[in-house]
C-alpha positions as CSV (number, residue, x, y, z in Angstrom):
1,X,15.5,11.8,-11.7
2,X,12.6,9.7,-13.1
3,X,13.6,6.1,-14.1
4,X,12.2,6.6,-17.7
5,X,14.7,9.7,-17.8
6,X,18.1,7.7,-16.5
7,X,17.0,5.0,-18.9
8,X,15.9,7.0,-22.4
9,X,19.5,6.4,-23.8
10,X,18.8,2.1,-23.3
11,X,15.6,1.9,-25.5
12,X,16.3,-0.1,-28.3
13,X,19.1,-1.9,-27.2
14,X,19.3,-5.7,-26.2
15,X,19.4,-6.6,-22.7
16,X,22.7,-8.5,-22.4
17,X,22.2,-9.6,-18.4
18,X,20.9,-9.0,-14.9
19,X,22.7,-9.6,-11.8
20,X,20.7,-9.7,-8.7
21,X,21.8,-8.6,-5.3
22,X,20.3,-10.7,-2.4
23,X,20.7,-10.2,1.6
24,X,21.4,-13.8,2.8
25,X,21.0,-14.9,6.1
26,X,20.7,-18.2,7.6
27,X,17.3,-19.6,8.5
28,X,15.6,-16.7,6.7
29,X,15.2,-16.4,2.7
30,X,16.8,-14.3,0.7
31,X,15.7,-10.9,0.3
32,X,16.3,-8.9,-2.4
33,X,18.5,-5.5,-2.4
34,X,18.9,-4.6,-5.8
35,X,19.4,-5.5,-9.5
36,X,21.6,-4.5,-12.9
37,X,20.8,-3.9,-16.1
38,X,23.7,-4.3,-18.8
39,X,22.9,-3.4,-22.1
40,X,25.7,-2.8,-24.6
41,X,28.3,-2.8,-21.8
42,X,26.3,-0.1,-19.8
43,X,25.1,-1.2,-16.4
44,X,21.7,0.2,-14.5
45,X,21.2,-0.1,-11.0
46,X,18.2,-0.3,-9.2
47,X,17.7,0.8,-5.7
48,X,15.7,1.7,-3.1
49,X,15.8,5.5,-3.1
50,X,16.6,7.6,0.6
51,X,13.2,7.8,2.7
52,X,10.7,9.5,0.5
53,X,12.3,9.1,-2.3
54,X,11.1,7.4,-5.7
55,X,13.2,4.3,-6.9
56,X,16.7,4.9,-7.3
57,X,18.3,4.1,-11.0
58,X,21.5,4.9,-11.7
59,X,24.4,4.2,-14.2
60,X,26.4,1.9,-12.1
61,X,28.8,-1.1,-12.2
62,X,27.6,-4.2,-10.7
63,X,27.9,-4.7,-7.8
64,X,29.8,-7.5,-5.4
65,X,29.0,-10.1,-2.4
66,X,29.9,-8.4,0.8
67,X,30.0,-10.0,4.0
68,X,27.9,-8.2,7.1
69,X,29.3,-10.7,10.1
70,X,26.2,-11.4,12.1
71,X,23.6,-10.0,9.3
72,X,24.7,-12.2,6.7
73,X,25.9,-10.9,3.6
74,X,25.1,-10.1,0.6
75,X,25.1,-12.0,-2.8
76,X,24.9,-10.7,-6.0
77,X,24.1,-13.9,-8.8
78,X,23.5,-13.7,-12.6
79,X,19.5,-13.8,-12.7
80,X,17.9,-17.3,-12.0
81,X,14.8,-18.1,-14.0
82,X,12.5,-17.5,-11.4
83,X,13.7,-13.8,-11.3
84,X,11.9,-11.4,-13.2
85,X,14.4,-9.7,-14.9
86,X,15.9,-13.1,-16.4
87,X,12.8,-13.3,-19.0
88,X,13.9,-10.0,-20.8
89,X,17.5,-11.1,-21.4
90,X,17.9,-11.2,-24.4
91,X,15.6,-8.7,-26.1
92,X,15.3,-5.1,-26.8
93,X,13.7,-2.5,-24.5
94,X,11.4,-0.6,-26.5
95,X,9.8,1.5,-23.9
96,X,10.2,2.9,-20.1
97,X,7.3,4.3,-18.0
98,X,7.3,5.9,-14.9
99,X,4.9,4.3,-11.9
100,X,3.3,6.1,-9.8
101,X,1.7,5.6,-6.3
102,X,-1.9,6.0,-6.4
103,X,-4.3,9.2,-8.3
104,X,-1.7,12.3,-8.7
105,X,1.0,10.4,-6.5
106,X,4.8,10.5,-5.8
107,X,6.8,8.4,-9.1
108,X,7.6,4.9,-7.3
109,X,9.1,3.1,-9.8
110,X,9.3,2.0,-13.9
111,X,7.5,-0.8,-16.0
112,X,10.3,-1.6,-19.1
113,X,8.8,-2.7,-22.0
114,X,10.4,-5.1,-23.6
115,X,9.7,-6.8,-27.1
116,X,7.9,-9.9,-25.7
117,X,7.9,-9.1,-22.1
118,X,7.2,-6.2,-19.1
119,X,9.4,-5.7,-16.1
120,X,7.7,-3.8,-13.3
121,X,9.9,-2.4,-10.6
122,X,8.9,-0.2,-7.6
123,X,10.4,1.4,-4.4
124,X,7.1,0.6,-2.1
125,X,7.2,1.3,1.5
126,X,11.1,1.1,1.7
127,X,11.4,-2.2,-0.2
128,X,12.5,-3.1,-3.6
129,X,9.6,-4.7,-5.7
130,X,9.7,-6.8,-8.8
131,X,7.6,-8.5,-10.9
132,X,7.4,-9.2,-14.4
133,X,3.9,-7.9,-15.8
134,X,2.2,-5.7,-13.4
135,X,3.3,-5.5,-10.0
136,X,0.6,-6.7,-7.7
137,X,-2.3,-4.5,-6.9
138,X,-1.1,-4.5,-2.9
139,X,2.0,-2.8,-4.1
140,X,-0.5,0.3,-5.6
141,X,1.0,1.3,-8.3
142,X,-0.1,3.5,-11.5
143,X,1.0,4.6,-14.9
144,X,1.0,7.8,-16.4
């Protein structure tokens, strides 16, 4: 199901936090895995979708730290201020629109509008992509 889909029922209401999920493992930085939404009590999840899939959202709880013995584990932290996310908290989404990858392409991802700032997120090559704006142009993304 397209992003803008799983999140029509969110628009208009007030992003109450992120949490962040992040693969930690010594010597290397952190990677990130995945991110939640909450917005009046509701959590989102974003995902990186099954091989040839488009970005995974889903009505989810939020997640927890999980230890992988020799691959590290993983973290999940409210959203620092260098996160994307952590600039919309706070404010209202006002719109959702699907991304796409390149002319006519497979839906990647979701730019969430909110009232003073964009989120951009993107399932590109297998990895979960962030920014706040427009993702970067290496990342090859469109709207519709």
């Amino acid at each position: 199901m397209l992003p803008s889909h799983v999140l029509a029922s969110a628009v208009g209401l007030r992003l109450d936090r992120a949490d962040v999920q992040w693969h930690v493992s010594p010597g290397q930085d952190d990677s990130l895995m995945r991110f939640w939404l909450t917005f009046a009590g509701v959590s989102y999840g974003f995902h990186v979708g099954a091989e040839d899939e488009i970005l995974d959202v889903i009505v989810e709880e939020c997640g927890t730290d999980a230890d992988m013995g020799v691959y590290g584990r993983l973290e999940v932290r409210a959203a620092a201020p260098r996160d994307p996310a952590s600039a919309a908290v706070g404010q209202r989404l006002v719109a959702v629109h699907d991304l796409y990858a390149g002319y006519l392409g497979k839906p990647i991802g979701a730019r969430l509008s909110f009232e003073h700032v964009d989120l951009s997120v993107a399932d590109w090559e297998d990895e979960l992509h962030w920014a706040a704006g427009d993702l970067p142009p290496a990342v090859g993304v469109r709207q519709r």
